[in-house]
N, C-alpha and C positions, 0 to 999 in steps of 0.2 A: 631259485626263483625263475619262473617262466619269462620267455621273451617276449612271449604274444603278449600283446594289447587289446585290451578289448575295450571299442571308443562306448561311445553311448547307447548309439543305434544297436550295437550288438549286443550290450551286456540288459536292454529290454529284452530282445529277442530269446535270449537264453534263459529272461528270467520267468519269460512266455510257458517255455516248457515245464509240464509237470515234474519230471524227473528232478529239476533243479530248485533248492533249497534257499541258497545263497547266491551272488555273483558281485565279487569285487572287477577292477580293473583287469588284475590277473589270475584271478583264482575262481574257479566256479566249486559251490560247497552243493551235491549230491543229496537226493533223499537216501534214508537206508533201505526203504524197498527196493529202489534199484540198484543200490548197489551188490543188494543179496541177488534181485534177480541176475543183473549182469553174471556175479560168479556165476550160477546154478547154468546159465546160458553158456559161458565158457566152459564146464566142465563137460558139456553136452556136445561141446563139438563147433561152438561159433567163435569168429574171433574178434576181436575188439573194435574191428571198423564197420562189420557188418553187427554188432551188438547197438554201437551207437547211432547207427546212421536208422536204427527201426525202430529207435528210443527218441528221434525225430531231431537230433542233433545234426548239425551243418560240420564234418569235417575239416571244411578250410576256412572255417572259423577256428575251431578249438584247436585243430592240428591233432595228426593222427599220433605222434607222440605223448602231447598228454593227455589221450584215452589211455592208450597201452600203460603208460605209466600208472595212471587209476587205475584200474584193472590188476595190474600188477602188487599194487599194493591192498586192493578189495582183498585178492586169493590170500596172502600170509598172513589179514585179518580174518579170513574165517578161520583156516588152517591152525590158528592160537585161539579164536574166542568163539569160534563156532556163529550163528544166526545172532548172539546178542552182541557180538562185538560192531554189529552194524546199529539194532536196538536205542544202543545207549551212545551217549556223548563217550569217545574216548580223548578226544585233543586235548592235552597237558596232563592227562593224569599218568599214573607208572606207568611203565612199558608190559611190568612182569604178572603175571596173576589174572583173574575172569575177573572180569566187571561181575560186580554184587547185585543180587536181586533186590530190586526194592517196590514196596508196596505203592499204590496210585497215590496216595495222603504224601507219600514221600517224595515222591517226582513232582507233584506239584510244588511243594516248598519248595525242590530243588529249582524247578523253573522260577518260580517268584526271584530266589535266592539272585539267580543267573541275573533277570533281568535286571532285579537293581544294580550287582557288579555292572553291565554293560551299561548301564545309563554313567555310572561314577567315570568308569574309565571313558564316557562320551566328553562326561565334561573336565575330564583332565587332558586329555589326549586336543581338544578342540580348541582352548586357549595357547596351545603349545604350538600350534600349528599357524592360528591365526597371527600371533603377537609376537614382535622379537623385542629387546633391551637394547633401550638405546643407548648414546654416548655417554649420557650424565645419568647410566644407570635404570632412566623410567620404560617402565613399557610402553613401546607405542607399536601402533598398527603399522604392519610395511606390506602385508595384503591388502590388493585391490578387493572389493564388493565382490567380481566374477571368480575370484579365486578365494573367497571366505563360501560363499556357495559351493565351489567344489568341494571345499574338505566338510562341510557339512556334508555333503551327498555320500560322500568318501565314507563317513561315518556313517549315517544311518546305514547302508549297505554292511560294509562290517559288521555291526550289532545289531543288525535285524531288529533296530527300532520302530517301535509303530507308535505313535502320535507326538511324535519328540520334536516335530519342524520347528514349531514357535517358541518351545524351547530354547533350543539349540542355537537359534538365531539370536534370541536376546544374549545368550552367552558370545555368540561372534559381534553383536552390535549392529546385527544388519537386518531388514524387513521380512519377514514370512513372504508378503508380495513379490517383494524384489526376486525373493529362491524361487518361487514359482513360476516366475514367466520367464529365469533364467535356465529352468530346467525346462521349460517348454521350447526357449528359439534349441538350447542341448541339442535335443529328440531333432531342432531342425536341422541344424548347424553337421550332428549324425549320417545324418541321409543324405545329405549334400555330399559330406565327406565318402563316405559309401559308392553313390551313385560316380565322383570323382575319382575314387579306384576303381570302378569298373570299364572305366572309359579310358582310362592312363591302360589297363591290361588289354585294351583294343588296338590302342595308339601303338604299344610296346612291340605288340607282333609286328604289324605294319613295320613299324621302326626297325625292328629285326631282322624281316628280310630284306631292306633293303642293306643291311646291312653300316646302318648309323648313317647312310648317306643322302638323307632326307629330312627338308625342313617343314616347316607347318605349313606354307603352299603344298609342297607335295603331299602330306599328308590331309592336306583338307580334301584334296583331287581323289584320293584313295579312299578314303573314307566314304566318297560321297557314293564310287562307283564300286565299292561293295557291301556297304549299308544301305545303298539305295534312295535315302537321307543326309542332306550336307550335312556337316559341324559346324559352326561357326569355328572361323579361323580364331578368331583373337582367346576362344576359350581354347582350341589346340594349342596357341602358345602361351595360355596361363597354364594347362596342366606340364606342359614341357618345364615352364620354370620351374613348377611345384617341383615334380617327381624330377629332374635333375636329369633330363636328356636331350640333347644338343644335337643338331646337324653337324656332320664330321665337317667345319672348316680348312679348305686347303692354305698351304701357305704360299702364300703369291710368290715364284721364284724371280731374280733379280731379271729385268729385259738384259737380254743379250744381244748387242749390237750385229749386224754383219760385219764383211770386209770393207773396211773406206771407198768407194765407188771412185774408181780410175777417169782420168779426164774422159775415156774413150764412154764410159757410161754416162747417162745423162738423167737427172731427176725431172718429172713435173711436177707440176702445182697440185696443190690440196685440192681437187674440186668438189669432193664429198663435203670438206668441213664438219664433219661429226654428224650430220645429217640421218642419224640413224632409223629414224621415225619414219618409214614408207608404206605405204599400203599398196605399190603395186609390184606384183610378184616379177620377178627377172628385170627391176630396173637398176637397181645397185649389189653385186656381189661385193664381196670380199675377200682374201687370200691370205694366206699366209702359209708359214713350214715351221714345224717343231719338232723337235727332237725325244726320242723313246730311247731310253737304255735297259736291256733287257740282261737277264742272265749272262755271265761271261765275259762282262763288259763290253758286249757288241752293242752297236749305236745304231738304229734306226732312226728314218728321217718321213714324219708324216706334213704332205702338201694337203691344202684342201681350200675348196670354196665353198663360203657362204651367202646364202639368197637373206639379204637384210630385213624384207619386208616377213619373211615365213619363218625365221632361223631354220631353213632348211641346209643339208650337207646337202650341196648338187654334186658336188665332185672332188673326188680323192684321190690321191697317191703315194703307197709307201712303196721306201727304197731303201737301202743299204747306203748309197751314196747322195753327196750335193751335188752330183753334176747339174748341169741345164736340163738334159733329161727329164729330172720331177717336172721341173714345171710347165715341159712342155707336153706331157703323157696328159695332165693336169688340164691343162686348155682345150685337148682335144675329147676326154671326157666332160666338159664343159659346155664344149660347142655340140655332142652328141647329144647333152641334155633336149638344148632349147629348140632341137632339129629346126631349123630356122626361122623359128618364132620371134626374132629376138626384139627386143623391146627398143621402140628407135631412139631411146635417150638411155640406154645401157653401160653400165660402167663399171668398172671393175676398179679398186681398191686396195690397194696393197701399203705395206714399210717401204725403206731404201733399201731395203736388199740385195745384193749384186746380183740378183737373180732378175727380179724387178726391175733394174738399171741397166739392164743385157740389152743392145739394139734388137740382136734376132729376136727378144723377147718383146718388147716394145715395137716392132715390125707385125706379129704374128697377132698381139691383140690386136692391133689399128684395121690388117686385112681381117679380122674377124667383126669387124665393128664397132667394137668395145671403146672408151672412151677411159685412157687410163690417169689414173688418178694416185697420190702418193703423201702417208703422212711426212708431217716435217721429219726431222732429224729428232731424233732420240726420246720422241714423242709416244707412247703405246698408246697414249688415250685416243688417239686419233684412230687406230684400230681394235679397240676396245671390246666390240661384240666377238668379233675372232678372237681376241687372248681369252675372253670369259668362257671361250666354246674347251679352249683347249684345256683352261684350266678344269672343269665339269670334267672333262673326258678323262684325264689322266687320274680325277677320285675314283670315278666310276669302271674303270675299267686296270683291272692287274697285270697291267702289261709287264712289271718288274719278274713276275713270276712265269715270263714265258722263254720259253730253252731256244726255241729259233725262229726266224725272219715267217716261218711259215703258220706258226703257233700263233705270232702278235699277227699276221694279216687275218685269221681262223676270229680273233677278238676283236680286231678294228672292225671287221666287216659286221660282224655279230653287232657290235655296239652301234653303228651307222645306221642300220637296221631298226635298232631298238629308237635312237633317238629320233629318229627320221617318222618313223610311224607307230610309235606307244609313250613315248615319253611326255606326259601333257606337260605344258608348261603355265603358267601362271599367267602370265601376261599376255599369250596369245590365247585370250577366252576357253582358258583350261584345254584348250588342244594340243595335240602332237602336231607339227609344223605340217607335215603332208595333209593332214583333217585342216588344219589353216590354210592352208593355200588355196584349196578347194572351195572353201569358204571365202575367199576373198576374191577368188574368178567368179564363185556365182555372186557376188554382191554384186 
């Protein structure tokens, strides 16, 4: 039994073509001229994809399998019965011996014969489908009206019935009208489905390179800038639900505390308060340091800041070590940013981290200007936009796969890069943070 499906829309389309006889769900039945011509064409030197694709069949419909397969079984038919084993009916009869010549008076019976057999087994086959036996023995209906309609369809396709609808329908107990306009939404309901696999195999690539790590924002953003035309988002996440493909979710690792902050350190006040919602570029940064374990089990330490208003990375630093160092490499690529632009109500945003809690570090923002600021204790939500940056980064980027400290700076920078000036985001009006920034100075 074939695996292809062939929905509505296609088994029209198939039955469009001259070449074709018949077309159930999964079997399409061949006229015998092309089958003889197919051989005569194969022994000539063509082969079975270019036979059928100039017989005006769609490939990645049928699937180039069951051409070959026909074909395959065309040739060992003539090879035993010559031009009439295509001629005559051979399904069920013996295997062994040439079909028998018979006169036009006799082919006709035969067809009458036929038809009535296919009408009887219409109507044995069609109550056995539609009706099952209930508890106390009675028949009763357990198909729905849409699904007594199908196996009608079911049937007449089959037995190549011609005026059998109102028939058949009185034997299902359901209306001629009713099959009718439920084969017409069919032909709709087809093309829908159709035109919905054509667009799930658009989504797919997209999906693919980024390699599962993108959700229906980002794919409405791609779509739009290389179709030229948006999608509507909410039909990108119907077809994701349909077709069963997910943004790779990370799994949030547990916060890890620093080291308890010695009397000699000193905490301040929350002055941010969550206040994440800014629209002027360099008024609120944010900082923070996470950790990379790389091949070897060596441990890498990534510092950085964030511009809250752009989600821009202004500034980085990796290191092998926690000394003070990061984060003082860190402030001074910081302060080279804003070459002394800096914003008079500027503020930097950090955890309690004994880094954070450092006087010399606390000394070094104040003469820089900064106004420093710190969530509570044991708090991430309070710097929330910075853990969401790290968590993005470490999907996005394989830094598990790199051999040394030179390899992950070769991909931090790479990815800083990318996120800084191509990665559009959702919420900043489908831009990349640096096209946002610019956008919000000229505003």
């Amino acid at each position: 039994m074939s695996k292809i499906i062939f929905n509505e829309h296609q088994q029209r389309l198939l039955e469009a073509n001259p070449n074709v006889k018949a077309v159930t769900d999964r079997a399409i039945q061949y006229t015998p001229d092309f089958k003889l011509q197919a051989v005569k064409q194969n022994q000539s030197g063509k082969g079975p994809a270019e036979i059928f694709r100039e017989a005006g069949f769609d490939l990645e419909v049928i699937g180039i399998k069951k051409a070959q397969s026909a074909l395959a079984r065309w040739r060992r038919t003539f090879q035993t019965y010559g031009e009439n084993g295509f001629l005559e009916e051979r399904r069920g009869k013996a295997s062994k011996g040439r079909p028998k010549k018979e006169n036009a008076s006799a082919e006709k019976k035969l067809a009458q014969a036929e038809a009535r057999i296919r009408l009887l087994e219409a109507e044995l086959t069609l109550p056995k489908k539609a009706r099952r036996v209930g508890k106390a023995g009675e028949e009763e209906s357990s198909l729905k009206a849409r699904e007594k309609y199908q196996v009608i369809n079911e049937t007449i396709r089959l037995y190549q019935l011609k005026n059998m609808v109102r028939y058949l329908c009185e034997v299902a107990k359901v209306s001629p009208s009713g099959y009718y306009k439920w084969l017409q939404n069919a032909e709709k309901q087809a093309i829908r489905e159709e035109s919905d696999y054509q667009d799930y195999v658009f989504l797919k690539e997209i999906y693919d390179e980024a390699q599962g790590k993108i959700g229906y924002r980002g794919l409405y953003m791609e779509v739009t800038e290389k179709a030229g035309q948006p999608m509507n988002h909410k039909k990108i996440l119907r077809l994701m639900r349909k077709f069963h493909f997910f943004a790779k979710v990370r799994r949030a690792n547990p916060y890890r505390t620093m080291a308890k902050a010695t009397e000699v350190h000193r905490q301040v006040p929350n002055h941010l308060n969550r206040q994440f919602d800014q629209q002027e570029p360099g008024k609120v940064f944010l900082t923070d340091i996470t950790y990379l374990q790389i091949r070897g089990g060596k441990t890498a330490y990534l510092s950085c800041v964030k511009d809250v208003a752009t989600r821009e990375i202004v500034a980085y630093e990796l290191s092998t070590s926690l000394r003070m160092e990061i984060v003082y490499r860190t402030l001074t690529k910081l302060e080279s940013f804003y070459e002394n632009q800096l914003h008079p109500e500027a503020m930097i945003h950090s955890d309690q981290g004994f880094h954070y809690t450092h006087p010399e570090y606390q000394s070094r923002v104040k003469e820089m200007g900064l106004l420093q600021s710190m969530s509570r204790r044991g708090n991430c939500l309070d710097n929330a936009p910075m853990e969401s940056f790290f968590g993005h980064m470490k999907d996005e980027v394989p830094y598990k796969k790199a051999n040394s400290l030179a390899e992950l700076k070769y991909m931090i920078d790479d990815y800083m890069d990318h996120y800084n000036n191509t990665r559009k985001q959702w919420t900043l009006k489908k831009m990349a943070p640096a096209a946002y920034r610019s956008h919000l100075i000229a505003a």
